[in-house]
N, C-alpha and C positions, 0 to 999 in steps of 0.2 A: 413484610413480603412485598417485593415490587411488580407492578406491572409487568406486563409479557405481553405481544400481539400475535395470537394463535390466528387460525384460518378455523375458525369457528362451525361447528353443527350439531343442531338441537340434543340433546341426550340429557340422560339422567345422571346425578354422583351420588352415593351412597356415603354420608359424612357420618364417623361416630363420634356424636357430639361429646364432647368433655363438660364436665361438672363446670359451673361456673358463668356459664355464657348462656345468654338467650340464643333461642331459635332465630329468632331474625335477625342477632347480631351474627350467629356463624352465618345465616344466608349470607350478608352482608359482603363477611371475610369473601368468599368465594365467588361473588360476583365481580368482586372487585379484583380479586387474582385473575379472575380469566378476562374480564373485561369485558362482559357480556350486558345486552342493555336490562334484559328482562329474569329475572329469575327468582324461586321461590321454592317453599318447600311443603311436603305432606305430614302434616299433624305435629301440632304443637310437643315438645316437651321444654318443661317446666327448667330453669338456671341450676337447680340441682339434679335433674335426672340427665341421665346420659344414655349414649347408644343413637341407635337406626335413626338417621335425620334425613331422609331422600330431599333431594336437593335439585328440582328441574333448571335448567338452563335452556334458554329462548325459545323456540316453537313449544320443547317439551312441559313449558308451563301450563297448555292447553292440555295438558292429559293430567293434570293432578287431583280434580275430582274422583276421578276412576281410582284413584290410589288411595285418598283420603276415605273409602268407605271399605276397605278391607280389612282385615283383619289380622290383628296385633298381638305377639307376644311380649311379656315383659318379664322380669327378676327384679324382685324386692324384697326390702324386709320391713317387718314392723317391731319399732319399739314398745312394750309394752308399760303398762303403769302409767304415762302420760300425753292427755290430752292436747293438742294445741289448737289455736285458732285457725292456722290456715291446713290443720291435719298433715302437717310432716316437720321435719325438725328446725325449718324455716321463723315457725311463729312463734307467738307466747304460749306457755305452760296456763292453760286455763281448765284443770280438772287432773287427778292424780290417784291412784290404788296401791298396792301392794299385792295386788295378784297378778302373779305371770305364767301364764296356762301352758302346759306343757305339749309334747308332743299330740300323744293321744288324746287329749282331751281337742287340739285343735281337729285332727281329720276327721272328730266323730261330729265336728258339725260344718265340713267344707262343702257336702252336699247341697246345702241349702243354698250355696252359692254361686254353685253352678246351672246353667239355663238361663231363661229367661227373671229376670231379677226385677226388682223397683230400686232403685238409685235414688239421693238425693245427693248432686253434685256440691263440693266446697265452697263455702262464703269465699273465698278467696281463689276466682275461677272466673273467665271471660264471659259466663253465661251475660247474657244481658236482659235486666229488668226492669221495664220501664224505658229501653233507651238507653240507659245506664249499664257499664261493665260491673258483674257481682264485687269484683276485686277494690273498684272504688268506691262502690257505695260501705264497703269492710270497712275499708279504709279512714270513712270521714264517721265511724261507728254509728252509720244509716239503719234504723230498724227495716228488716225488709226479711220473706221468706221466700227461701230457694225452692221452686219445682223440683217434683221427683218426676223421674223417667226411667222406660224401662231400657235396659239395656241385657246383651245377652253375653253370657260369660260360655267358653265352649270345653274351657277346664281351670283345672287349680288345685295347686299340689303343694304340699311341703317338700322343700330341699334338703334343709338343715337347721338344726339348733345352732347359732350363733353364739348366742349366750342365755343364761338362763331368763334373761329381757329381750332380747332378741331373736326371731325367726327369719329365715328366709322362705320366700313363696315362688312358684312361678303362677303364671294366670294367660290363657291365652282366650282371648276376645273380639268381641266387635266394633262397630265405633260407636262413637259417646259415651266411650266406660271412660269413670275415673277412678286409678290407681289407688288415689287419697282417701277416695269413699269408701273402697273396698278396704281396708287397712282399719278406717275409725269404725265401721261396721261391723267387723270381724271380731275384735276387742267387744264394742258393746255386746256381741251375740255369747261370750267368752265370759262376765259379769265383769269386764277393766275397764281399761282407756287405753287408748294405743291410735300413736302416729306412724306415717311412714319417713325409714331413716334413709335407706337407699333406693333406688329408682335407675334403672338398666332398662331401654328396649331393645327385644332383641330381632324381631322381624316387625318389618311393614308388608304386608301382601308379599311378595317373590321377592324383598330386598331382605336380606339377614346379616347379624354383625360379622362374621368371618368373614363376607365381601365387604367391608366399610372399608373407609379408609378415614382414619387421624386426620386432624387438621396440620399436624405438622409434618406430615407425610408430601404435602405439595411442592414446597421447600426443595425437599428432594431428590422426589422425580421428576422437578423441572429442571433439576442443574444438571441430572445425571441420564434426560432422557435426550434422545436423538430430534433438532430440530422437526418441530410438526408432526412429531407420532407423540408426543403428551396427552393430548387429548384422548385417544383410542387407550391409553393407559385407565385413565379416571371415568371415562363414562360408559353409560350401558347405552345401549338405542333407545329412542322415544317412544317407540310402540312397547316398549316394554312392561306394563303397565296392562297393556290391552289384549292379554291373552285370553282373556275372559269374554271379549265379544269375537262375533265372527266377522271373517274378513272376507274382500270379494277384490279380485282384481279385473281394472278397466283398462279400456282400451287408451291412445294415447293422444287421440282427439275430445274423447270421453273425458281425459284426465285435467284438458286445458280448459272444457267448459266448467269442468270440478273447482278448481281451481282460481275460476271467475264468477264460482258464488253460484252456476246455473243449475238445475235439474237432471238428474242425469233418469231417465227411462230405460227402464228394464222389467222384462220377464223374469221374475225371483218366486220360487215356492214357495210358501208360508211356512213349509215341513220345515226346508232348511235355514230363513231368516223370517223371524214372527215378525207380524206386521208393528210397528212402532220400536223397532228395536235398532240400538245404536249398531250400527257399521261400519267396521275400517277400510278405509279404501285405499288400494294400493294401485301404484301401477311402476314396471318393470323393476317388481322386489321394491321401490321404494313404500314408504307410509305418507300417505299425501293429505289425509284429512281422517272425519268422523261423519258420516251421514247418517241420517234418518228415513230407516224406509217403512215409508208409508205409500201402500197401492200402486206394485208396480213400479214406483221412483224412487230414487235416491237425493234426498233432499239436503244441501250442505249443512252440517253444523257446525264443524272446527277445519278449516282449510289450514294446513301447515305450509303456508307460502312462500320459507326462507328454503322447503327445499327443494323447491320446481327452479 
């Protein structure tokens, strides 16, 4: 794909990653089509999982916290009967059964999986120990044990039989769950082994796959769109992300000291913004930053500078 020189402004793209490619190589692709200096995306999935990849472009990369601790659905399935190292069908076969549990037997113990849970995440995972990425210390076969964490699952269902070694699941959760874990988990609670074969996200917080858009979809509505309305094709606004905090609009003196890092002072009710809580601050409909108010003021924390 070749470069293009848009009239550029911050927003989000909803990429459905394809099997095969890392996370930061498709950021990659996509910064490099639009041409943008800064961009990045919310929550890892793995070169064999595919689906919901949110993909910030320049100011909007100051909002990707807020997106990274939402809450994720996913589609999978588990093979059952065999173990692997890195728990999906990635690694090596290291553990193997001849029990493959059927429908019923799986939802009479999905229960236990849902809530709040204890995790222990995959040898083969970015957790870092010691300083160290878990995935490499796998890698150089480092003795070392992974921390459990709890994490909170908010459902999880069976879809279908696949085959009589294969399940699909949905599971929809919060952050720091791993797919993987839940998958070799499931199996051991079941008396097998079981990886995970397929991996699909299907929402990030308010992004869902029926809004994605293919990577080789760019291609197309760049040839076939009207100079300069391309972008308003592929991105969402940058506050999109922040419907979850409240917003305040200031005035447009207000908005130039905002702007230049100052304090902004204000009479605010604690009913309607508690004190320590992040604030969007707008001014004439624009999204211009994130403040923190504390007593009375508005204290800058993310100035979005590229759009004043």
């Amino acid at each position: 794909m070749s470069k293009k020189s848009y009239s550029h402004y911050p927003g989000w793209i909803i990429l459905n990653k394809p099997i095969g490619i890392s996370s930061a190589k498709a950021v990659n692709v996509v910064k490099r089509f639009f041409n943008v200096k800064k961009a990045g995306h919310a929550g890892t999935l793995d070169p064999l999982a595919s689906g919901v990849l949110p993909i910030a472009l320049d100011e909007a990369t100051k909002t990707i916290p807020y997106l990274v601790d939402t809450k994720k659905r996913y589609k999978f399935s588990v093979s059952w009967g065999q173990q692997t190292d890195t728990d999906d069908s990635e690694g090596d076969i290291i553990n193997e059964s001849n029990v493959y549990p059927g429908i019923d037997q799986i939802e009479n113990i999905l229960s236990s999986f849902i809530g709040q849970v204890t995790q222990i995440p995959p040898r083969y995972s970015a957790i870092k120990i010691k300083g160290k990425r878990a995935y490499s210390l796998a890698r150089e076969n480092k003795s070392f044990e992974m921390p459990s964490r709890t994490v909170r699952v908010l459902d999880l269902k069976v879809t279908r039989e696949l085959k009589t070694d294969l399940t699909e699941f949905e599971v929809y959760c919060e952050k720091g769950f791993y797919v993987r874990s839940l998958g070799r988990d499931l199996a051991e609670k079941l008396n097998t082994f079981g990886h995970i074969k397929g991996l699909e996200r299907l929402e990030v917080g308010p992004f869902k796959l029926k809004n994605s858009f293919p990577l080789e979809t760019f291609d197309n509505l760049v040839h076939s769109a009207p100079a300069g309305s391309v972008e308003k094709q592929f991105l969402l606004p940058l506050d999109s992300v922040l419907d979850d905090i409240p917003a305040l609009a200031i005035s447009d003196e207000e908005a130039k000291m905002f702007c230049h890092g100052q304090t902004i002072y204000k009479e605010i009710s604690n009913d309607l913004i508690p004190k320590g809580s992040d604030v969007l601050i707008k001014n004439s409909e624009k999204s211009i930053g994130i403040a923190v108010f504390l007593e009375s003021k508005l204290k800058p924390k993310k100035v979005f500078s590229s759009i004043i």
